[in-house]
C-alpha positions as CSV (number, residue, x, y, z in Angstrom):
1,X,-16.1,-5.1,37.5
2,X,-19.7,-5.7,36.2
3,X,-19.7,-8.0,33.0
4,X,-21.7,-4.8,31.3
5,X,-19.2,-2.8,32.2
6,X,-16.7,-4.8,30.8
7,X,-18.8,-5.2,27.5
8,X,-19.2,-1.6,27.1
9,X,-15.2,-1.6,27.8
10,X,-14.9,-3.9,24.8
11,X,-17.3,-2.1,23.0
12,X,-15.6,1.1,23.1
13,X,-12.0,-0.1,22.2
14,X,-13.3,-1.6,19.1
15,X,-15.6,1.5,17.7
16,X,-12.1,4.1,18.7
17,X,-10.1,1.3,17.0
18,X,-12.7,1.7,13.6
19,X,-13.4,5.2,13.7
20,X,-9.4,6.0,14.3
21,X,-8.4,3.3,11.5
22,X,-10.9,4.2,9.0
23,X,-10.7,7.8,9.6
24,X,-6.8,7.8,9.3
25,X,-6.7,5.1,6.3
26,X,-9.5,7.1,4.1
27,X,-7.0,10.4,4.8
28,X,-3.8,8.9,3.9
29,X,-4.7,7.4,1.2
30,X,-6.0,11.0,0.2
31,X,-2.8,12.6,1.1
32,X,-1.1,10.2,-1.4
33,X,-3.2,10.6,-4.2
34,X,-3.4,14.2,-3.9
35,X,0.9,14.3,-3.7
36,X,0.9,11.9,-7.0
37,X,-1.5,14.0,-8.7
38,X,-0.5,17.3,-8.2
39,X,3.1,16.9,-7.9
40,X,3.5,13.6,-10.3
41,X,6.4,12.6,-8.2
42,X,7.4,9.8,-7.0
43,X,10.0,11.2,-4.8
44,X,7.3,13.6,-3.1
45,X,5.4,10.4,-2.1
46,X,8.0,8.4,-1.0
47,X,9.6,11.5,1.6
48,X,5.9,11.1,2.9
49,X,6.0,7.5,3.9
50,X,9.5,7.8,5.7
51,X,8.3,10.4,8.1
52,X,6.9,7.4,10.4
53,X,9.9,5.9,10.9
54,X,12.2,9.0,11.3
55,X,10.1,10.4,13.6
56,X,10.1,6.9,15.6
57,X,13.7,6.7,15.5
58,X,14.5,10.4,16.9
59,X,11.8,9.6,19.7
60,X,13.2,6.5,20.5
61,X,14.8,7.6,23.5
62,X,11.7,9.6,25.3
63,X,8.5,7.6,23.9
64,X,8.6,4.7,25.9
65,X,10.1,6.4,28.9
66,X,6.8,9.2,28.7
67,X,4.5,6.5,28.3
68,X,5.5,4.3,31.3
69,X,5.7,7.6,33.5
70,X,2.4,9.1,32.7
71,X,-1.4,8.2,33.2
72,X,-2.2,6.1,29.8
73,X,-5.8,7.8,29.4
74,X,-4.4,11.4,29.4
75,X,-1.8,10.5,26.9
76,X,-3.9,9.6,24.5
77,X,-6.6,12.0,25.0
78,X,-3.7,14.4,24.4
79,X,-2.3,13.2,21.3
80,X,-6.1,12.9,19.8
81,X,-6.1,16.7,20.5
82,X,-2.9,17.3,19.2
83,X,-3.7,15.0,15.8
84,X,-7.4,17.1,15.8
85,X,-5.4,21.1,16.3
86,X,-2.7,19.8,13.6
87,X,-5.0,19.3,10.7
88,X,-6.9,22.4,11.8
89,X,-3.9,24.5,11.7
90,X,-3.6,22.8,8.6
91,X,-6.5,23.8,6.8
92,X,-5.9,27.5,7.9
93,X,-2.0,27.9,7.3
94,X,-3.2,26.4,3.4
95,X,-6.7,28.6,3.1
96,X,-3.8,31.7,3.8
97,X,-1.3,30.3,1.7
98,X,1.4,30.5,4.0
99,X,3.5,27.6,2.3
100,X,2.9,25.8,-0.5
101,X,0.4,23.0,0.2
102,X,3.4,20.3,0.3
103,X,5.6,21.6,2.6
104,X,2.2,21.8,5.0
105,X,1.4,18.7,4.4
106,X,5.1,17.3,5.5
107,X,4.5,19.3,8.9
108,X,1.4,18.0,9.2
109,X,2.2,14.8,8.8
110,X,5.2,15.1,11.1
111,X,2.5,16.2,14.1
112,X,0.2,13.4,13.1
113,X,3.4,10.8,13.4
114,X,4.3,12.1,16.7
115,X,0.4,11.7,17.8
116,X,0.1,8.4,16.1
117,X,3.7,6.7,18.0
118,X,2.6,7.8,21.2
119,X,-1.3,6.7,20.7
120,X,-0.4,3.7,19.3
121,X,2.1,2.7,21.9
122,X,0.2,3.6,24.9
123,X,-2.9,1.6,23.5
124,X,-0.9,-1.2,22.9
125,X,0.9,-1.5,26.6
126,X,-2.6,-0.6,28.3
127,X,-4.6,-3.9,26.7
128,X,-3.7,-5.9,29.7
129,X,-5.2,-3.7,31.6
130,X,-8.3,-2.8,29.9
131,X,-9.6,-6.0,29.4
132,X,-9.6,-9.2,31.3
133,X,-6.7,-11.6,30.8
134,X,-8.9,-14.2,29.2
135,X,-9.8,-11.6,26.7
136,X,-6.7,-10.3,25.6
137,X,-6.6,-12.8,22.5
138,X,-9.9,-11.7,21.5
139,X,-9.5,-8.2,21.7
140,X,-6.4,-8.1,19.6
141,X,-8.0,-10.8,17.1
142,X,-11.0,-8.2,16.6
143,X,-8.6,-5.1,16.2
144,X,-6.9,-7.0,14.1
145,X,-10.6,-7.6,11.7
146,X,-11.1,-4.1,12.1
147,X,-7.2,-3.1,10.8
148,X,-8.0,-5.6,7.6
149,X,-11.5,-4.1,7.2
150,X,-10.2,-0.5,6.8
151,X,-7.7,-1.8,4.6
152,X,-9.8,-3.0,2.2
153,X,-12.2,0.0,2.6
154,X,-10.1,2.8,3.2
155,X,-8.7,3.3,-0.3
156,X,-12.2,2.6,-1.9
157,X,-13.8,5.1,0.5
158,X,-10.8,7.7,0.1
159,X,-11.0,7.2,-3.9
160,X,-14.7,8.1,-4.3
161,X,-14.7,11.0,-1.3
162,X,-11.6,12.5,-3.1
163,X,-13.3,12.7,-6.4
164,X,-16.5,13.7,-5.0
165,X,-15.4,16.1,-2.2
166,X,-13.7,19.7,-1.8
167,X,-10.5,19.5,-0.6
168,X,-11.1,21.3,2.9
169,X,-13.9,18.7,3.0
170,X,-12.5,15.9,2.4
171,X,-10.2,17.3,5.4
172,X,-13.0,18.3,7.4
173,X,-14.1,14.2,7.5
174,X,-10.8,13.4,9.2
175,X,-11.5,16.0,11.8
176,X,-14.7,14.2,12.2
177,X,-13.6,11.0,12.4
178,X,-10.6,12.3,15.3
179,X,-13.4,14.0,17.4
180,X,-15.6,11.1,17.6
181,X,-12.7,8.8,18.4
182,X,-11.7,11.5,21.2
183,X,-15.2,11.3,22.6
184,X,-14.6,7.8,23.0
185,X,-12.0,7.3,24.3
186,X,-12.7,9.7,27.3
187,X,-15.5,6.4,28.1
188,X,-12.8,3.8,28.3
189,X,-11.0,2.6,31.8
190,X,-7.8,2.3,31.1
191,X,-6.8,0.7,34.2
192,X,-10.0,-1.4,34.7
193,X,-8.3,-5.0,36.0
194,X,-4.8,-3.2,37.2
195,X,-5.1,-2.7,41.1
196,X,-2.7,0.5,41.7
197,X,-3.3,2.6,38.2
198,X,-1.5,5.9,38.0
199,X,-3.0,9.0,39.2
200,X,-1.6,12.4,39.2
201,X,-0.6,11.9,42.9
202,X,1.7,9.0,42.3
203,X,3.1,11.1,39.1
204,X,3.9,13.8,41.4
205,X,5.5,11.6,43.9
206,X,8.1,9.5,41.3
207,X,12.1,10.3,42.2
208,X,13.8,13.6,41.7
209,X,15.8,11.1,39.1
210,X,12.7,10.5,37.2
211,X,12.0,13.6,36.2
212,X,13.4,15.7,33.1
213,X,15.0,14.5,30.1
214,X,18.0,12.8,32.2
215,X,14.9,10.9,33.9
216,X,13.5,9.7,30.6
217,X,16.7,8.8,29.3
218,X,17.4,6.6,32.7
219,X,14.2,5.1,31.9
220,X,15.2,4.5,28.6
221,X,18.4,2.7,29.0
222,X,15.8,0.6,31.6
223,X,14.0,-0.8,28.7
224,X,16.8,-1.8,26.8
225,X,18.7,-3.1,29.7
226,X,15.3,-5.3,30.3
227,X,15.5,-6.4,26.4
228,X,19.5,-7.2,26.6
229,X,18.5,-9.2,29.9
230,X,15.8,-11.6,28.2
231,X,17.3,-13.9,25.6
232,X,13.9,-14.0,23.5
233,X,13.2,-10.0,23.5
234,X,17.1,-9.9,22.3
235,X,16.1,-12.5,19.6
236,X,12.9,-11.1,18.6
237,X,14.6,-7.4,18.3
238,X,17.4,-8.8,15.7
239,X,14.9,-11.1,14.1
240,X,12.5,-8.4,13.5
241,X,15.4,-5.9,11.8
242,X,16.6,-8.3,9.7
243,X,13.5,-10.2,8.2
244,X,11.5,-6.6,8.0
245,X,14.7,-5.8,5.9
246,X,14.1,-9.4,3.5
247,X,10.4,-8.5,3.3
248,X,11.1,-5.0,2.3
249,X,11.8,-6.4,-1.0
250,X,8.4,-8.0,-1.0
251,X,7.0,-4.5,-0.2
252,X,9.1,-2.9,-3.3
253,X,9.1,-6.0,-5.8
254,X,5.4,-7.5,-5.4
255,X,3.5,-4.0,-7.1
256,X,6.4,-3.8,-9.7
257,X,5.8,-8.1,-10.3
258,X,2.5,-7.6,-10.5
259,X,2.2,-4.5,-13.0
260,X,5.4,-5.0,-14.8
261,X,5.6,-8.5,-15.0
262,X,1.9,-10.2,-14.9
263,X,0.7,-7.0,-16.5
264,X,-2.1,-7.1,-14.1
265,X,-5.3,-4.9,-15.2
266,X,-6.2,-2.5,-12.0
267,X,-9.3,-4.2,-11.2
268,X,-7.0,-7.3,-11.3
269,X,-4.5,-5.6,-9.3
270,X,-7.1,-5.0,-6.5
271,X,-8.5,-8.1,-6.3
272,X,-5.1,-9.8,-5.9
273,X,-3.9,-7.1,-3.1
274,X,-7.5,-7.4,-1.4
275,X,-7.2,-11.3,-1.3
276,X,-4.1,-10.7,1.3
277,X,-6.8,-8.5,3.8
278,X,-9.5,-11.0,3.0
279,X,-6.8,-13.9,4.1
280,X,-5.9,-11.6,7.2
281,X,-9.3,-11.2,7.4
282,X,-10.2,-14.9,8.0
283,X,-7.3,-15.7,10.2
284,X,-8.6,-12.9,12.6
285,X,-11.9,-13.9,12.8
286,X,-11.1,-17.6,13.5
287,X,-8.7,-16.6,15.8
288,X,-11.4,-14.5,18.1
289,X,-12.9,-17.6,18.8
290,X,-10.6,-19.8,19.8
291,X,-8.1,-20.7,22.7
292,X,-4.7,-19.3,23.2
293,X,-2.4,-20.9,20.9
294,X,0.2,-23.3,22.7
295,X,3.9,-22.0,22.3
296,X,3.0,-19.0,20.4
297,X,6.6,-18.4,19.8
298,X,7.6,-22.2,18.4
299,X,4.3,-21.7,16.2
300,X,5.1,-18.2,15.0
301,X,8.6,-19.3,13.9
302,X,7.3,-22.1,11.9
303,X,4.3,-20.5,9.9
304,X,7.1,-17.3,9.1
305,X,9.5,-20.4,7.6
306,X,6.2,-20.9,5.7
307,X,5.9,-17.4,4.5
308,X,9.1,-17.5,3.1
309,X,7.9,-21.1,0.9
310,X,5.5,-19.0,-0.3
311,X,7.7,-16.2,-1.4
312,X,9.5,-19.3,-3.4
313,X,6.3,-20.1,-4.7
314,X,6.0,-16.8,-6.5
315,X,9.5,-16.6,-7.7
316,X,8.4,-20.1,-9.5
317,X,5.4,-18.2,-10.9
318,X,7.3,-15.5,-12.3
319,X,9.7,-18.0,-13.5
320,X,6.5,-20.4,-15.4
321,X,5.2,-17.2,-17.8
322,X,2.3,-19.1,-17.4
323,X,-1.3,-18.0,-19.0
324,X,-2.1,-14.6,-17.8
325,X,-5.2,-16.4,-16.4
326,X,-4.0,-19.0,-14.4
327,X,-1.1,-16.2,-13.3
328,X,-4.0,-14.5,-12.1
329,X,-5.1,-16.9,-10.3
330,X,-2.6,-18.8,-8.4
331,X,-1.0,-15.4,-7.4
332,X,-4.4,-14.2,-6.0
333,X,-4.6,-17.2,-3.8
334,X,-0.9,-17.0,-2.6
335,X,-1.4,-13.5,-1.4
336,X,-4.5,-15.0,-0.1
337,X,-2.5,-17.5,1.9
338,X,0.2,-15.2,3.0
339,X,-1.9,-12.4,4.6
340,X,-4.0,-15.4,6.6
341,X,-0.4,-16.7,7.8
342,X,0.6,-12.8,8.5
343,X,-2.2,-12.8,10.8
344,X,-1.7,-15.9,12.6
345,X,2.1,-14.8,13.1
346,X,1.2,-11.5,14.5
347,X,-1.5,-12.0,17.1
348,X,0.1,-14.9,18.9
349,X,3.2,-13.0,18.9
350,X,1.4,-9.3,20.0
351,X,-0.5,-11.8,22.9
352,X,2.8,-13.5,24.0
353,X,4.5,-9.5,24.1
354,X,1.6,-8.5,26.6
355,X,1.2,-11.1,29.1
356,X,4.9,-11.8,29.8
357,X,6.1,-8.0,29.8
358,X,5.5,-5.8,32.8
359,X,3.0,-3.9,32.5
360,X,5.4,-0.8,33.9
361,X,7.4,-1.9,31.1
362,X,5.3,-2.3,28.0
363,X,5.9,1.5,26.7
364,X,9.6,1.1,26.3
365,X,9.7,-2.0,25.4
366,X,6.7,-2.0,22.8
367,X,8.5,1.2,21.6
368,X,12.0,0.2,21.6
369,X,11.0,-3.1,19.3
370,X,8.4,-1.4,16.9
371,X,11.3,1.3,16.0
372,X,14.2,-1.5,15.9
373,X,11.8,-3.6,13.6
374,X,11.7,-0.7,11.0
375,X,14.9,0.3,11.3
376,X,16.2,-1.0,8.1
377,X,13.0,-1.2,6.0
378,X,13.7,2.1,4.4
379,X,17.2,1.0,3.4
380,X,15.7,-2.2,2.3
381,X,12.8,-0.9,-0.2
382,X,15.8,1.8,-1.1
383,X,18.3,-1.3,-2.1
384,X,15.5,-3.7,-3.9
385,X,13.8,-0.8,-6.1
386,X,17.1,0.4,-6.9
387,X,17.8,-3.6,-8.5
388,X,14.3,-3.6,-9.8
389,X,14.9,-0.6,-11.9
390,X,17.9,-2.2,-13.3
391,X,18.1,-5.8,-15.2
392,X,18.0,-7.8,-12.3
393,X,15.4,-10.8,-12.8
394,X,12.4,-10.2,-10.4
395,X,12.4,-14.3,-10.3
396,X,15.3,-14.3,-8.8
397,X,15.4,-11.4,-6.9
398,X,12.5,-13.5,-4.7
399,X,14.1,-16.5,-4.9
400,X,17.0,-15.2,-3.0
401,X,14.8,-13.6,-0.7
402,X,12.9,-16.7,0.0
403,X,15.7,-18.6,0.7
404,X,18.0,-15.7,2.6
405,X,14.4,-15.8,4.9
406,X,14.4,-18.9,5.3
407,X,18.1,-19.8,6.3
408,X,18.0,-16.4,8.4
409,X,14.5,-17.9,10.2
410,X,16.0,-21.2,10.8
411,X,19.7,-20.4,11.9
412,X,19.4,-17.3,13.7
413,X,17.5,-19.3,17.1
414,X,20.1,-21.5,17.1
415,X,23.2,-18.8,17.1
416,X,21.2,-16.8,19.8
417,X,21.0,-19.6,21.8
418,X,17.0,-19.4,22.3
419,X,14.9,-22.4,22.4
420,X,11.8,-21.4,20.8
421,X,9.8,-24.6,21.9
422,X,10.0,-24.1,25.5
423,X,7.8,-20.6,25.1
């Protein structure tokens, strides 16, 4: 391959990334607002966040196993389609009223989750391929700037548009935003440095055993077997479940701290919650320019020990009842600090994921550990808002969480045998 073509490659991946991120980030954020507003429940929003993961979990079994079977391009160019006929259907089924607006909004989002696991997945287990090895690090470092950039613009952007536009416009954007990312994609090789990439010939020729829902479930208990089989993917799978499930309390406790407890004014509010993008921010730039990181795994464990200092550190804030001020202050630059150590956990580990999984394996396997991961989150934000709503001391609700982390971070290793150093 010609170095322009793998600079338009590049190029391409990184404007479908925006457009797709942005586009879905100004909408869901739209979503949300317009369920607080009109329904003034918190219930109704919070039965829209959990589609994501219940969807992930009853697809468990088939995701992976579709994804590793199939060309990569057409999977993707058919859940764009499917994301861009949903919200069409959409805005017709609501222009004819034929359910209420929520209930259509709950389907749609279900068709949207089902486009978004199989998008997402597939673009993840295709990066080895699209780009040269050498640039896998920077790719995902750049995605990674673009993710933090829509997250500081996306509820900006999708505040202003939803007080300015129609509803059906505000819609019609999203559409936009999904066709243009569609357009793109059909300019990006998706098997640019793999030698044999699937075609619809080799589909056709897989094993009578391959095929069907038996097939998919064959190649399902595949992926796990491969997890069980590698002492690290078995570590990372229970490591994942059970520190998502400590920092679910972070996702439930750190609004109701800051709010509640630090009485933070809403501009103060999102300064504080766009210092963690700007940290991520940082991390993610610096990152695109260096080297691979040596023992990604031994580094990653120690900077998520970190993390869990810092969660210490704000359980001793809440504790001081210092000057709303210098609250103010030392909490923005924690948050800071924390989403710049978030990113420099997650793109050494996504790197490590891709270059020492099979390619023919990355859809299960990416699937199979991004739904374990979340498994318990929704139980976790359940259990912690429930003892937030009740007297239970937010200091020490993150002290225990701090040091549950980091006794969990530094035991678990050594009970699963794994010697992180040697990775």
């Amino acid at each position: 391959m010609t170095l322009a073509q793998q600079r338009r490659q590049k190029l391409y991946i990184i404007i479908s990334h925006l457009f797709g991120k942005l586009g879905s980030g100004i909408f869901s954020f739209g979503i949300g607002l317009m369920i607080l507003r009109e329904t003034g429940s918190a219930s109704n929003f919070g039965f829209s966040q959990i589609i994501g993961p219940v969807v992930s979990l009853l697809l468990l079994p088939v995701t992976g196993s579709v994804i590793d079977r199939l060309n990569h391009k057409k999977i993707v160019i058919t859940a764009q389609i499917c994301s861009i006929s949903g919200i069409l259907l959409f805005l017709a089924a609501d222009r004819a009223a034929l359910l209420p607006r929520l209930s259509l909004i709950y389907i749609l989002l279900t068709i949207l989750a089902v486009a978004d696991l199989f998008l997402e997945t597939t673009y993840e287990s295709s990066m080895v391929n699209m780009v040269a090895a050498d640039d896998v690090q920077q790719i995902l470092s750049i995605k990674q700037i673009v993710r933090t950039v829509c997250m500081i613009a996306a509820p900006v952007l999708g505040a202003v548009l939803y007080q300015l536009l129609s509803f059906e416009l505000f819609i019609s954007l999203e559409i936009a935003s999904e066709i243009i990312t569609l357009l793109l994609v059909f300019g990006i090789h998706f098997y640019m440095f793999q030698e044999s990439p699937k075609t619809e010939k080799d589909e056709a020729e897989q094993p009578e055993a391959s095929s069907g829902l038996r097939g998919m479930l064959t190649m399902f208990k595949e992926g796990l077997d491969f997890i069980k089989a590698s002492p690290m993917l078995s570590f990372l799978m229970v490591f994942s479940m059970l520190i998502n499930f400590l920092i679910a309390g972070v996702t439930a406790g750190l609004p109701f701290v800051q709010i509640q407890v630090f009485r933070l004014t809403d501009t103060e509010y999102g300064i504080a919650e766009a210092a963690f993008a700007a940290g991520l921010l940082a991390v993610s730039i610096t990152l695109a320019g260096r080297k691979e990181m040596d023992k990604p795994m031994y580094q990653a464990w120690r900077l998520i020990m970190v993390v869990f200092g810092l969660l210490l550190g704000i359980a001793g804030l809440i504790y001081g009842r210092l000057p709303h001020t210098l609250n103010f202050g030392m909490l923005t630059a924690l948050l800071a600090v924390l989403g710049g150590l978030i990113g420099m956990i997650n793109i050494p580990l996504n790197l490590w994921s891709i270059k020492n999984i099979p390619s023919k394996m990355q859809g299960r396997v990416f699937n199979l550990m991004g739904t374990s991961s979340q498994l318990l989150m929704p139980l976790g934000i359940l259990l912690f808002g429930f003892l937030l709503d009740y007297p239970v001391r937010s200091d020490l609700l993150f002290a225990v969480l701090a040091v549950a982390g980091m006794v969990l971070t530094f035991f678990l290793p050594r009970m699963l045998k794994v010697s992180l150093q040697e990775i």
